[in-house]
C-alpha positions in Angstrom: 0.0 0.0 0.0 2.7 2.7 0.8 4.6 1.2 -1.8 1.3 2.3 -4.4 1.0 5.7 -2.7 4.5 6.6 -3.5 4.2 5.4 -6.6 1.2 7.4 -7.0 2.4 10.8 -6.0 5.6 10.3 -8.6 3.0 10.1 -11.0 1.1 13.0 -10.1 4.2 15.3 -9.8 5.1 14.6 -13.3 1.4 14.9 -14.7 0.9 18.1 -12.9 4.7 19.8 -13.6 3.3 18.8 -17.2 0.5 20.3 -17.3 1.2 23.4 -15.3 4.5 23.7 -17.4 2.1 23.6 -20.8 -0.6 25.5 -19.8 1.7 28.5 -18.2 3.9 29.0 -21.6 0.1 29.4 -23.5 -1.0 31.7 -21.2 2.5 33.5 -21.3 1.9 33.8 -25.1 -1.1 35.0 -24.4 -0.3 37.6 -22.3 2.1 39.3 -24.9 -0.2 38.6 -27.7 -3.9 39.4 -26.5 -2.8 41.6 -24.1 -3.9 44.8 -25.9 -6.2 48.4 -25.3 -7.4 48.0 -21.9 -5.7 45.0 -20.9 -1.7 46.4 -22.4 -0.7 47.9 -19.2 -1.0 45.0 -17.2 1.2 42.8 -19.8 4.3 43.2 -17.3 2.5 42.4 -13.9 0.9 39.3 -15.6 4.2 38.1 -16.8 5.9 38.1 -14.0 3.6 35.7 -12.2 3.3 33.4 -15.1 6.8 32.9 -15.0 7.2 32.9 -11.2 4.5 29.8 -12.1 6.4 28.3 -14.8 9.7 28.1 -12.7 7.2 26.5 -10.3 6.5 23.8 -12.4 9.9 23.3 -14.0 11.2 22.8 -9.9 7.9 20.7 -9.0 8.8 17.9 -12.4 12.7 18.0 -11.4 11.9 17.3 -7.4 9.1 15.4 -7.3 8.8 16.9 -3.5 6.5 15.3 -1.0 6.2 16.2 2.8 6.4 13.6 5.6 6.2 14.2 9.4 7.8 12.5 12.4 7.2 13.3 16.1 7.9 17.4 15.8 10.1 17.4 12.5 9.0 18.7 9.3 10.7 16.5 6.2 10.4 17.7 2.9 11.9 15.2 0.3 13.0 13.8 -3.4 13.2 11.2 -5.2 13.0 12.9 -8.5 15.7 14.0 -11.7 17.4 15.8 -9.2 18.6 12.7 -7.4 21.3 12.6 -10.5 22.6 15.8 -9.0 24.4 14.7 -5.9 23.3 15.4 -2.4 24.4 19.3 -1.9 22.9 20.3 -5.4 19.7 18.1 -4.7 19.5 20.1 -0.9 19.6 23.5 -2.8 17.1 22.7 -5.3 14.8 21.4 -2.7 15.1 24.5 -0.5 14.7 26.8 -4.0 11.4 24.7 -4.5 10.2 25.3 -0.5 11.0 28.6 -0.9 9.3 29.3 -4.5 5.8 27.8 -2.5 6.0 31.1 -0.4 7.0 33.0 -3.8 4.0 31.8 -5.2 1.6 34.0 -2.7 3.9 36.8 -1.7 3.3 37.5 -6.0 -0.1 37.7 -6.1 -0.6 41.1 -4.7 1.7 42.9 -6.3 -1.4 42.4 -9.3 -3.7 44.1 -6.3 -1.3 46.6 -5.6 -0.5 47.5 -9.3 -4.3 47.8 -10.2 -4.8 49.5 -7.2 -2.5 52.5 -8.3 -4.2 52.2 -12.1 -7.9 51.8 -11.1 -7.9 53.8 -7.4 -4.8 56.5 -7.7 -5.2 56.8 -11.7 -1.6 56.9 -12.1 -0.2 56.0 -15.2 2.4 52.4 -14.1 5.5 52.7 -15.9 7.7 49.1 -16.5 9.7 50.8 -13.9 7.3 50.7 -11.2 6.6 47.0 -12.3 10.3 46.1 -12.0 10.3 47.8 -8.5 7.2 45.8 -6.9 8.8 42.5 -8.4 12.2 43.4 -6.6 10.4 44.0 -3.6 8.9 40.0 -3.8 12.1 38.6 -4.7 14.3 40.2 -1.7 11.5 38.7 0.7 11.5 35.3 -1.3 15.8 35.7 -0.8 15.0 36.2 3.2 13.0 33.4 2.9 15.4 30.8 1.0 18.1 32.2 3.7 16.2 31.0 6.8 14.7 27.8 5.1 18.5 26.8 4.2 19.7 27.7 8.2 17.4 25.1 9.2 18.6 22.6 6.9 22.3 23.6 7.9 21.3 23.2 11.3 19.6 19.8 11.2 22.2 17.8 8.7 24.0 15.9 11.1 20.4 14.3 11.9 20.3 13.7 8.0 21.1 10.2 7.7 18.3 9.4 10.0 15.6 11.5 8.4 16.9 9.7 4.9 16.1 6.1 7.1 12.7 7.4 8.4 11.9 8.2 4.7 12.6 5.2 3.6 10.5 2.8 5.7 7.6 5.7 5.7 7.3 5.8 1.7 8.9 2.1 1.3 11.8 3.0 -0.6 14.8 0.3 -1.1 17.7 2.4 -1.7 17.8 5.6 0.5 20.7 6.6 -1.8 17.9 8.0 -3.9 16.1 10.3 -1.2 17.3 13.8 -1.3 15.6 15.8 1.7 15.5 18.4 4.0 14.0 18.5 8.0 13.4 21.3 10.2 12.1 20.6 14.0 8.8 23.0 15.2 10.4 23.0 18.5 13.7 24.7 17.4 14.0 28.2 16.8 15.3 27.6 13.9 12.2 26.4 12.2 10.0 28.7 14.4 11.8 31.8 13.0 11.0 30.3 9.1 7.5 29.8 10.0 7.3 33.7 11.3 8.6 34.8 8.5 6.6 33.0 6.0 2.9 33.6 8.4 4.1 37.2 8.7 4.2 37.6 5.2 0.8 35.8 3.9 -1.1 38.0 6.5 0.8 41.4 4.9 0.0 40.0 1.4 -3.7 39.2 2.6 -4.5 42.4 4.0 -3.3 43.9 1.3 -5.1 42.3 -1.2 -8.5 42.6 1.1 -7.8 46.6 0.7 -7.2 47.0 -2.5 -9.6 44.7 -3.4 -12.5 47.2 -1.8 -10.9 50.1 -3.0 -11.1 48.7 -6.3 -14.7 47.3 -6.1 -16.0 50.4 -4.7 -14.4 52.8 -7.6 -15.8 50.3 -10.3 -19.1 50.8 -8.8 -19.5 54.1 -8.4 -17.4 54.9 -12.1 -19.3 55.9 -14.7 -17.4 57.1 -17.1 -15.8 53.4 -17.7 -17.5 51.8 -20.9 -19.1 48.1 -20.6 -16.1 46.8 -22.3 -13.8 48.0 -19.7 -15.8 47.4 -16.8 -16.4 44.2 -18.5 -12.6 43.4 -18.2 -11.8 44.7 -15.1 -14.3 42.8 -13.2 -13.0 39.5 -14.9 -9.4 40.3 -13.4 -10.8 40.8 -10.2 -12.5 37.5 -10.3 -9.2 35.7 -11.4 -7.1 37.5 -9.2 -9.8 36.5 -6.5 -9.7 32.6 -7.5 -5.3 33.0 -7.5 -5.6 34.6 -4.3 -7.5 31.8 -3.3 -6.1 28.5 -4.1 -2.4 29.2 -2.3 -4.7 29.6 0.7 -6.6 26.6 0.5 -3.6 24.6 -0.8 -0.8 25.8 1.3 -1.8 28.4 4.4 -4.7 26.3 5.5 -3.2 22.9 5.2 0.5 24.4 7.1 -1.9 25.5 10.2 -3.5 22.1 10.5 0.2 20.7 9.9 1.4 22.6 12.5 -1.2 21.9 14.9 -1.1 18.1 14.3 2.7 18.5 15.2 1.9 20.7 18.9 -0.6 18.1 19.6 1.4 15.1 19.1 -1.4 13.9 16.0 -0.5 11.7 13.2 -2.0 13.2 10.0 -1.2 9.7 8.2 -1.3 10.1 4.2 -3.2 13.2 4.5 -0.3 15.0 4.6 1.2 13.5 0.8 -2.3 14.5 -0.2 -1.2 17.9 0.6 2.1 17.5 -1.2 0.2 16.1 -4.6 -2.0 18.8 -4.6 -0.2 21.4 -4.0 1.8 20.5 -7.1 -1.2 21.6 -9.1 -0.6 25.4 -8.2 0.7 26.8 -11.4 -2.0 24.5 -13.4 -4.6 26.0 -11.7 -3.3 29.4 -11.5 -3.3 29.4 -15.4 -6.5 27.5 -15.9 -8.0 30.1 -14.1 -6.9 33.3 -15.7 -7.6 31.6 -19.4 -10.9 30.7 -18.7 -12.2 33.7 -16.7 -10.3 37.1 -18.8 -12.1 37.0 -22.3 -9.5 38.6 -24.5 -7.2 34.6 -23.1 -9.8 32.7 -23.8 -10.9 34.3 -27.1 -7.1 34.0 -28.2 -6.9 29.9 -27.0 -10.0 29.6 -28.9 -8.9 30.7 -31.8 -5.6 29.2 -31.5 -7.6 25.4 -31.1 -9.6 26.8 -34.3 -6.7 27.2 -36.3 -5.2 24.1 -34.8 -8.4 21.7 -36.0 -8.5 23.9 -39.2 -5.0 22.9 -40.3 -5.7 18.8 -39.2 -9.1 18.7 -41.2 -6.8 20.4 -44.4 -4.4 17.6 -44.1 -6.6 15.0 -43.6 -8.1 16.0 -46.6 -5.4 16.6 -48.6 -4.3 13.0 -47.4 -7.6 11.1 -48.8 -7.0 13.1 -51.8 -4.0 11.6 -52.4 -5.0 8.0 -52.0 -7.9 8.5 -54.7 
């Protein structure tokens, strides 16, 4: 049975780093394609989180990470491409795929923030302004990757250990192929990370909540917008919504439960892989989401699938052709 689960989440990383990987580089294209009148000035903002997802997804396929926990320690660990890399490289890319998780939400409202100046202020967002905000995210992501790689430093001579306990947890023969890292709740180490990364999701949060009623409040009461605008501006808001949503039902919700189950001395069981699997889907549903909900996307894939069946039927028929 564990044998089949781990089995099972290998699977799923690869499906979903697939996936997320495909449908991220179409909405990238896109973004700098359809991305035009109303929608231009947010071509740089919506970039820079598709490819904060497609790095994501990239890391996600080459790890094939999946959380564990024993007693008070955290263990996150591989045993994917990455296994080829030797120990220290596979440690680094593991903490740059923990650390890319918090990436993923401390991103999301610079887009609040950014239409927030546009909608709100009325001020006119140079690419300058765009490069500043997305500085801003990657110096708290580089606090972040710091502290996460401390607690690894700190808890390597219990590595060999944490390499057998993943083993006879997931049922995996040669612990040669397990690359992980472990940080125990109960050392400051670990409690510093987790303050920094909780301190951060409730400053994103609240920003987001204000911006987002700011924003609401002047689409409301605007009437010099026209339909197609207000049109468009409510359909970011609802995708933005849906992003803002699925890191906190994926990640923030599931950590807190984590982290009580830990304090409380309560075996989660496979619920915690669960976790892991889904949580792989990020990117995939951060994309899925913005093609489906912002017209201009979804006009542009349904073209694009148009052409596509267009070009297969002109073949085909070409082909038949040339058997008569």
């Amino acid at each position: 049975m564990v044998r089949c689960v781990y089995l099972v989440l290998n699977i799923n990383s690869y499906i979903a780093g697939f996936f997320s990987l495909s449908l991220n580089v179409l909405l990238f294209a896109m973004i700098l394609k359809w991305s035009v009148r109303n929608l231009a000035r947010y071509r740089g903002i919506l970039a820079f989180n598709c490819t904060v997802d497609i790095l994501f997804a990239v890391l996600s396929s080459l790890t094939n990470f999946t959380y564990l926990v024993t007693d008070s320690t955290m263990i996150l660990f591989s045993t994917g491409p990455i296994v080829l890399l030797g120990q220290s490289m596979g440690r680094a890319l593991l903490c740059l795929q923990d650390s890319m998780i918090f990436l993923a939400i401390v991103v999301v409202p610079i887009s609040y923030i950014f239409r927030y100046f546009v909608i709100v202020r009325r001020m006119t967002m140079k690419s300058s302004y765009v490069f500043l905000m997305a500085s801003v995210s990657l110096l708290s992501f580089v606090g972040f990757f710091a502290s996460v790689y401390i607690v690894i430093e700190n808890n390597f001579s219990k590595y060999e250990e944490h390499r057998r306990i993943v083993a006879e947890e997931m049922g995996i023969e040669d612990q040669k192929k397990i690359v992980l890292m472990a940080g125990d709740v109960l050392n400051l180490d670990m409690q510093i990370c987790l303050l920094y990364l909780y301190t951060f999701v409730i400053i994103s949060y609240t920003a987001m909540c204000f911006c987002t009623k700011k924003i609401l409040k002047v689409l409301r009461e605007s009437r010099g917008l026209s339909d197609h605008c207000r049109k468009l501006q409510n359909q970011l808001t609802a995708a933005l919504f849906v992003q803002a949503l699925v890191p906190l039902v994926l990640l923030v919700v599931p950590c807190l439960f984590l982290l009580v189950s830990v304090l409380v001395d309560s075996r989660l069981g496979l619920s915690v892989q669960l976790g892991s699997a889904l949580l792989a889907w990020l990117p995939a549903l951060n994309a899925t989401v913005t093609l489906c909900i912002v017209s201009p996307y979804r006009k542009g894939v349904k073209g694009l699938l148009k052409k596509k069946m267009k070009m297969k039927i002109s073949q085909y028929l070409s082909n038949q052709n040339g058997y008569m």
